[in-house]
Residue frames as qw, qx, qy, qz and C-alpha x, y, z in Angstrom:
[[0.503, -0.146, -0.740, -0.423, 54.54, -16.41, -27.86],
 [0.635, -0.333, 0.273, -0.642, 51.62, -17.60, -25.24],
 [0.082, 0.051, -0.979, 0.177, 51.75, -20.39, -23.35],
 [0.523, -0.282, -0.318, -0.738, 48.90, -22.22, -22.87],
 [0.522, -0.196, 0.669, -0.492, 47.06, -23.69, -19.59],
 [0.527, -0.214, -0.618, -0.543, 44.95, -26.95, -20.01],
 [0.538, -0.201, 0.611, -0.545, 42.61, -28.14, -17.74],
 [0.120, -0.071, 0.983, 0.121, 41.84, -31.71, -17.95],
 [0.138, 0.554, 0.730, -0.375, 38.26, -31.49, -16.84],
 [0.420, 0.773, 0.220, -0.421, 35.14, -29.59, -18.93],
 [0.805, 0.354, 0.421, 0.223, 36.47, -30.95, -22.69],
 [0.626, -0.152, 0.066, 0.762, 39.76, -29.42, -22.35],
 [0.110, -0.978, -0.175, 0.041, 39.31, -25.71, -21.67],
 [0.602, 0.017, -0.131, 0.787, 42.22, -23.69, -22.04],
 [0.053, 0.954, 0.133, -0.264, 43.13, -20.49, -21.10],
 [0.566, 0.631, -0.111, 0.520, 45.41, -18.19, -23.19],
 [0.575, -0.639, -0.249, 0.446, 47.85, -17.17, -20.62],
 [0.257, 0.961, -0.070, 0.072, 49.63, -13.09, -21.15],
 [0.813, 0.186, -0.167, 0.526, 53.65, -13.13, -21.68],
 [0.300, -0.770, -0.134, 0.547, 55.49, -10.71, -19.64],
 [0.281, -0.020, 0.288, 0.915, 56.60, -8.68, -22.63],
 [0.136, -0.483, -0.512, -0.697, 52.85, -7.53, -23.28],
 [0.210, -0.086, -0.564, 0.794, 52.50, -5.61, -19.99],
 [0.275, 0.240, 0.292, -0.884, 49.92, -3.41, -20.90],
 [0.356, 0.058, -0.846, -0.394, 48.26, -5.86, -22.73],
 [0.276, -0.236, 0.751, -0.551, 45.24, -7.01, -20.87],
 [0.813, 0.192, -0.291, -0.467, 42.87, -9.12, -23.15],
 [0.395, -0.294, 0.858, -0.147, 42.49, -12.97, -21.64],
 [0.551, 0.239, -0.553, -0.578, 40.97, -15.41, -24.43],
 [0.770, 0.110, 0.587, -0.223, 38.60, -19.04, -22.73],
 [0.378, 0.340, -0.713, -0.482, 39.67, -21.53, -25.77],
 [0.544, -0.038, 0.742, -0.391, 37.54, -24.43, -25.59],
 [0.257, 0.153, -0.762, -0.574, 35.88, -27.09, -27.78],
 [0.688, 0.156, 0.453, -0.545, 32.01, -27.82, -27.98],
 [0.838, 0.415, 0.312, -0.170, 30.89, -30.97, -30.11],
 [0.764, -0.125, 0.343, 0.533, 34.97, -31.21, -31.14],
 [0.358, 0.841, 0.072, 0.399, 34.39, -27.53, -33.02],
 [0.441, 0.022, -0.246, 0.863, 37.01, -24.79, -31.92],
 [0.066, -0.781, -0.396, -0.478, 35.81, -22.17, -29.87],
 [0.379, -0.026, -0.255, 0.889, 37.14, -18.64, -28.27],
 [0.183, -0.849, -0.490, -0.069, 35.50, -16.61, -25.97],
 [0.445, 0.112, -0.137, 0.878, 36.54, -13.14, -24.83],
 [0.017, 0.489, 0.501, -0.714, 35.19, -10.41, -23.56],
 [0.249, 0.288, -0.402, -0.833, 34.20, -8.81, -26.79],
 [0.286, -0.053, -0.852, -0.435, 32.57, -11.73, -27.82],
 [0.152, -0.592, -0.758, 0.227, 30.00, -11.94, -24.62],
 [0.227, 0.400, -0.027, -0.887, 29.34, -8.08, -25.56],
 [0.386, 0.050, -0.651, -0.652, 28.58, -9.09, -29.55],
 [0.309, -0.142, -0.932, -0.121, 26.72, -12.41, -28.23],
 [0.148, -0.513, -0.748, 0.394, 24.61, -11.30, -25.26],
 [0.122, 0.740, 0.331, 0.573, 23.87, -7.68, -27.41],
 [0.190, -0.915, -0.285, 0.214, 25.00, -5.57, -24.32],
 [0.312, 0.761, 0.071, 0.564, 25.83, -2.05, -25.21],
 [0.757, -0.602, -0.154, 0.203, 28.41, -1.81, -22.23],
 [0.588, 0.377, -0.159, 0.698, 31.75, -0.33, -23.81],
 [0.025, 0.570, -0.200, 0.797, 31.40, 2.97, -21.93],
 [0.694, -0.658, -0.158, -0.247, 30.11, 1.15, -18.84],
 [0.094, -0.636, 0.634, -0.429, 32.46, 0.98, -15.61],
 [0.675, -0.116, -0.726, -0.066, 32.67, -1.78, -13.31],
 [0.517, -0.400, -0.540, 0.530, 33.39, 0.35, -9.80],
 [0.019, 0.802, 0.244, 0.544, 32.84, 3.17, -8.12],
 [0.347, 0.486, -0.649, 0.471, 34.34, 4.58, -5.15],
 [0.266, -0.210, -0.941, 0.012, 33.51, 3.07, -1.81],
 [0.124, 0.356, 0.390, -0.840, 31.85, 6.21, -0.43],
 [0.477, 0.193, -0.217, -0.830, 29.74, 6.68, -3.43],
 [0.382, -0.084, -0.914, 0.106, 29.12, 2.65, -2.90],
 [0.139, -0.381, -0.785, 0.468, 27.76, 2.79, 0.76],
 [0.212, 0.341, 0.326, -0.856, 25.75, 6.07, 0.36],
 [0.465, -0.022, -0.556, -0.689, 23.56, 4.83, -2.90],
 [0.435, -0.256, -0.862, -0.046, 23.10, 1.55, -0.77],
 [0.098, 0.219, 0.584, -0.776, 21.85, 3.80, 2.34],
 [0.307, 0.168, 0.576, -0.739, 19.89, 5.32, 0.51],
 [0.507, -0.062, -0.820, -0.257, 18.43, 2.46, -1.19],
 [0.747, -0.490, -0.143, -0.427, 17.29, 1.38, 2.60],
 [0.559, 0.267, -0.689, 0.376, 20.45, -0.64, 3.38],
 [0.213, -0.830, 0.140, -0.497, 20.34, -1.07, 6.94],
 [0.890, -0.400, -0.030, 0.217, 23.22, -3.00, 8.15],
 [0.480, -0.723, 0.012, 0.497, 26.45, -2.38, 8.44],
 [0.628, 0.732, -0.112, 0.240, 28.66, -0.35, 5.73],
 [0.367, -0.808, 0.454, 0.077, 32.22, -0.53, 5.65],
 [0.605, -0.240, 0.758, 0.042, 32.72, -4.32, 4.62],
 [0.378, 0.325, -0.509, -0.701, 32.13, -5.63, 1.43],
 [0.141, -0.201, -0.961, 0.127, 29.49, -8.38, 2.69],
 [0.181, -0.039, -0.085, -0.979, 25.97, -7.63, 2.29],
 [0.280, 0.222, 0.886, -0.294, 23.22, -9.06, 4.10],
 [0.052, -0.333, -0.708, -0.621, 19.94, -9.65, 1.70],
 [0.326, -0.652, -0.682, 0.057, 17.47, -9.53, 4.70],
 [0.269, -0.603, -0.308, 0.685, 18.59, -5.57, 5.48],
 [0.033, 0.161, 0.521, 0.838, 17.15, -4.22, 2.53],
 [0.509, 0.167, 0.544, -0.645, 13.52, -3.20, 2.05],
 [0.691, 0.291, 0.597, -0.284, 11.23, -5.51, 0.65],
 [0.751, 0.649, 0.086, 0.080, 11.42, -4.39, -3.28],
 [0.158, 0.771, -0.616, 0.033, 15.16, -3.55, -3.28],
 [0.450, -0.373, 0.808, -0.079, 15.67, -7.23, -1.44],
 [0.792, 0.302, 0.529, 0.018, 13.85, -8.93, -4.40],
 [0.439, 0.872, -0.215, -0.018, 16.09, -7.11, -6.97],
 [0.064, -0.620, 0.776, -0.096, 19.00, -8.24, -5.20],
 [0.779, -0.140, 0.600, -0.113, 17.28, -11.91, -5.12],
 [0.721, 0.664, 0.173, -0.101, 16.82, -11.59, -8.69],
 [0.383, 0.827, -0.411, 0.006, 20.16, -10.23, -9.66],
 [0.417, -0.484, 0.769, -0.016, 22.24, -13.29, -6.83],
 [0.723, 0.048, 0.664, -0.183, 20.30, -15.67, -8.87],
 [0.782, 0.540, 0.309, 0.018, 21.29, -14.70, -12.41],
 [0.380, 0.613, -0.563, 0.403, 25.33, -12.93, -12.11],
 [0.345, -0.697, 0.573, -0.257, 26.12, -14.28, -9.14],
 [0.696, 0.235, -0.677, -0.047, 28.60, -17.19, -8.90],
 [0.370, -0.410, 0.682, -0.479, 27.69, -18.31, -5.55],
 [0.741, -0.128, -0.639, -0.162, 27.35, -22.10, -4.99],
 [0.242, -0.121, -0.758, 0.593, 26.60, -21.36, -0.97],
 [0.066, -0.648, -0.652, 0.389, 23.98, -20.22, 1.09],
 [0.185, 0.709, 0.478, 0.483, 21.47, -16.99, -0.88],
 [0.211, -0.893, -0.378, -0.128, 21.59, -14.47, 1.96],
 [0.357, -0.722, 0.117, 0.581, 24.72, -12.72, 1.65],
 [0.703, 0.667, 0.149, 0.193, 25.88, -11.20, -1.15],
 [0.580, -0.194, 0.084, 0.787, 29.40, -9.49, -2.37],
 [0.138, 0.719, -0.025, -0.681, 30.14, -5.87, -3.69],
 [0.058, -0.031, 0.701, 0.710, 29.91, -7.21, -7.23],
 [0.036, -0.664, -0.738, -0.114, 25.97, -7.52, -6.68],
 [0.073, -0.851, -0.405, 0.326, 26.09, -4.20, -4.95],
 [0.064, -0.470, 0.184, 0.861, 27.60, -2.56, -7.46],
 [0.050, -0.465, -0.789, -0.399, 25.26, -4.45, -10.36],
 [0.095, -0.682, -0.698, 0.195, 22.57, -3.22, -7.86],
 [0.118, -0.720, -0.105, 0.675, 23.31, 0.37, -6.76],
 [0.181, -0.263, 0.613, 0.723, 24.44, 0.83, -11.04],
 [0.137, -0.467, -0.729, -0.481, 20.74, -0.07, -12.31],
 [0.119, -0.756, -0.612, 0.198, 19.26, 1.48, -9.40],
 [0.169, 0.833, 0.152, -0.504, 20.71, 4.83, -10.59],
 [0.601, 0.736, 0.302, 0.078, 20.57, 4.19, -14.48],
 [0.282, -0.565, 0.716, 0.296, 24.79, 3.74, -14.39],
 [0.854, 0.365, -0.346, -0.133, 26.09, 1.60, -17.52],
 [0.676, -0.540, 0.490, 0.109, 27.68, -1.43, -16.01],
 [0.218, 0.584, -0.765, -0.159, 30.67, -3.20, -17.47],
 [0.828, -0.214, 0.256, -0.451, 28.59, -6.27, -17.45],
 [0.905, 0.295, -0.303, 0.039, 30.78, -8.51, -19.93],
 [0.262, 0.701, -0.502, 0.434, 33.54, -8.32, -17.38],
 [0.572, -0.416, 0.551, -0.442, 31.94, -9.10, -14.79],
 [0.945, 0.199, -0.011, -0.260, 30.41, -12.20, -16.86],
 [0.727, 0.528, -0.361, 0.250, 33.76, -13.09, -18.19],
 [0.086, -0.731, 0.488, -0.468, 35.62, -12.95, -15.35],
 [0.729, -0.166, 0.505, -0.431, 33.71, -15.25, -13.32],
 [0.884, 0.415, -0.089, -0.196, 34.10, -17.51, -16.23],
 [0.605, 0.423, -0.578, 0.349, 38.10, -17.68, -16.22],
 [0.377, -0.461, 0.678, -0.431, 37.94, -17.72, -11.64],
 [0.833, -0.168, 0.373, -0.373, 35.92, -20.78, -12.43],
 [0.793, 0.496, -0.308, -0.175, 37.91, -22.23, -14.40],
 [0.264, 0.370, -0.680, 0.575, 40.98, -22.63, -11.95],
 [0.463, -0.486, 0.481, -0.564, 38.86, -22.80, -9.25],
 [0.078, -0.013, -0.993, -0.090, 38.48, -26.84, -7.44],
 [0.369, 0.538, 0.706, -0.274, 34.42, -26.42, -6.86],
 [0.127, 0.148, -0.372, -0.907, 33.80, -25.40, -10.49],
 [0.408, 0.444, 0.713, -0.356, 30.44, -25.47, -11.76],
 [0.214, 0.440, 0.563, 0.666, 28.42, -24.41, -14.89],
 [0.077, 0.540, 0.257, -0.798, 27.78, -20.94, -14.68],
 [0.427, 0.555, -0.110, -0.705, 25.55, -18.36, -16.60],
 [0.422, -0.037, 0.878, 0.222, 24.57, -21.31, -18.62],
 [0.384, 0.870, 0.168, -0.260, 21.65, -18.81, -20.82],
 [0.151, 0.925, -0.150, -0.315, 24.89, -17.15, -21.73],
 [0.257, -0.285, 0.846, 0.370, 27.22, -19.64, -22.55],
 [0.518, 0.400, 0.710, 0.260, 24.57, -21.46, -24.86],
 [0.355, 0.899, -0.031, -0.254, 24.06, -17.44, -26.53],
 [0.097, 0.693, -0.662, -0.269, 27.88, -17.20, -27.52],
 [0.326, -0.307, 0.799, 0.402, 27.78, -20.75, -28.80],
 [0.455, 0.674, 0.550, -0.191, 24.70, -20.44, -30.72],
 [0.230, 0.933, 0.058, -0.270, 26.52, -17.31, -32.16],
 [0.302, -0.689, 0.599, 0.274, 29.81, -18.36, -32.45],
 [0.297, -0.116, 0.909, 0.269, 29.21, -21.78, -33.94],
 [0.485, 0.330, -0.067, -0.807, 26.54, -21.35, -36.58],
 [0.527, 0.231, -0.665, -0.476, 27.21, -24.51, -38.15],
 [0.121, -0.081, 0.949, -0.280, 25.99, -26.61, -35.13],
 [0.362, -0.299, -0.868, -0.163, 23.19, -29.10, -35.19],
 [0.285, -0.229, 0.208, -0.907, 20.07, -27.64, -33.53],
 [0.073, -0.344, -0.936, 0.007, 17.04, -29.54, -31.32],
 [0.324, -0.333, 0.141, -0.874, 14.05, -28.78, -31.06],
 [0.545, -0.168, 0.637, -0.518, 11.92, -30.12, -27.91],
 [0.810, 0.251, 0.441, -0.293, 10.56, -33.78, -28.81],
 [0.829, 0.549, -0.094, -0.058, 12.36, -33.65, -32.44],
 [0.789, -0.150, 0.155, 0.576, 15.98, -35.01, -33.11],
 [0.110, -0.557, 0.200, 0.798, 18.83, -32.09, -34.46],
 [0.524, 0.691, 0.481, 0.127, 18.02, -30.07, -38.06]]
């Protein structure tokens, strides 16, 4: 049987934690409760909910095929590290990467570095690669959950999967009251 975590904080979030008999077993389940309904996220479910057509996408690649997409992209600081300056791009590759820090990325510091999860988002659309995007999504979702500066992330995507999930909730629209 699973044990569950709670966290006090965000209206008692659990996670579903994996037993050591189910080794190869790697499916993690976010239990949580909006507006006192039950509700379970998983990866599967931010596939169904956010419509992406990711199953056969990857999430890495090795790190040579890594640095040499970002060369030649324009990259032109250092490679080696997995720290990626925004300002050593050119111009339209460095607003793709603004765009992409400012809607998957869970940074709550400073905009002008980025990790190798953007540059593999990046380098994966720039050559028309299927990413493993609910992973990433989901992932970030259970680090923040444990982590002590949590924050509301991907907050688009969390209101998709309860929108989808919970069907019977009370909708607003702007100016009117719920219907």
């Amino acid at each position: 049987m699973a044990s569950m975590a709670f966290i006090d904080e965000h209206n008692e979030i659990a996670m579903l934690q994996k037993p050591k008999q189910a080794a190869g077993f790697h499916q993690i389940i976010i239990k949580t409760r909006v507006c006192d309904k039950p509700l379970s996220v998983s990866e599967e479910v931010i596939r169904i909910c956010l419509r992406l057509d990711d199953a056969a996408g990857i999430t890495s690649i090795p790190n040579e095929d890594l640095f040499s997409n970002l060369s030649r992209m324009g990259y032109g600081g250092q490679l080696g590290g997995f720290k990626f300056s925004k300002a050593k791009f050119y111009t339209q590759w460095r607003f793709l990467v603004h765009t992409l820090m400012h809607c998957i990325s869970k940074k709550t510091t400073g905009w002008s570095e980025f990790s190798s999860t953007i540059a593999y988002a990046l380098v994966f659309l720039a050559t028309a690669r299927k990413y493993k995007s609910k992973r990433m999504i989901f992932s970030d979702l259970v680090s923040n959950l444990g982590s002590k500066k949590s924050f509301y992330m991907y907050p688009r995507f969390v209101q998709e999967v309860i929108t989808h999930e919970l069907t019977d909730m009370p909708h607003f629209d702007e100016g009117q009251g719920p219907h």
